[in-house]
N, C-alpha and C positions, 0 to 999 in steps of 0.2 A: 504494500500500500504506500509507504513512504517513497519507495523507488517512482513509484505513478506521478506524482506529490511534487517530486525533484523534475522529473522529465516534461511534463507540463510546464512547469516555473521556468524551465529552459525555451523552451520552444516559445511564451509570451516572450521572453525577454528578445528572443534573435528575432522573433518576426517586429517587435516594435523596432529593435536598431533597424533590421532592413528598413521597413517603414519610413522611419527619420531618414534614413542615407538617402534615398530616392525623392527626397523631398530636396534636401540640400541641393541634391544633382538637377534635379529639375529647374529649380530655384536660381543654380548659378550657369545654365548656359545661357549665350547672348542669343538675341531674338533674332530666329531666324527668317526674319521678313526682309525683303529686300529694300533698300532705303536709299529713296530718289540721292541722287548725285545733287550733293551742297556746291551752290556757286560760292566759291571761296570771293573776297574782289581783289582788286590789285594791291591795295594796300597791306591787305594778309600775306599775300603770296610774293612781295617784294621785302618782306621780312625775313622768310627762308632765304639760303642757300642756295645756290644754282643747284649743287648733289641733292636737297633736301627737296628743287622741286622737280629733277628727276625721278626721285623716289617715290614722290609722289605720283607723279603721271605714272608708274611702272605701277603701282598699287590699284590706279582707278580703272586701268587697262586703256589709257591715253598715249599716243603716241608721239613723239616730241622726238625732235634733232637735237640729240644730246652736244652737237659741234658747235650747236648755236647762241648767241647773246642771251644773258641771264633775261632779256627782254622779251627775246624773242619765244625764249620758253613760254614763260609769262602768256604772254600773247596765244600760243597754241594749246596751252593748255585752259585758258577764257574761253576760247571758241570751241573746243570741242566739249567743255561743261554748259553751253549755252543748251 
């Protein structure tokens, strides 16, 4: 009887951790909705980096002449978030 008593008090307890765990997990992934392309304006984007607004464009799947004037990035990377 005691053995029944024990194995029960185990099995509440695992199934409520699982419980919680799954809840955490749920809780901490980011939202998988797609999310309209932010127009950055010039003034943000001339704060970066030439590399940092490479990095960017390589992130948003923008295309840019990385050979080109920190301006001219600037500029291709405006028009194709338009």
């Amino acid at each position: 009887m005691d053995g029944i008593v024990i194995v029960a008090l185990l099995a509440v307890a695992f199934l409520f951790f699982v419980v919680k765990g799954k809840k955490k997990q749920v809780a901490s992934k980011p939202s998988t909705k797609a999310k309209p392309r932010e127009i950055l304006s010039v003034a943000e984007l001339k704060k970066l980096t030439k590399n940092q607004l490479v990095e960017l464009a390589d992130k948003k799947n923008l295309k840019v002449k990385k050979s080109g004037a920190k301006a001219a990035v600037i500029s291709e990377i405006r028009e194709q978030l338009k």
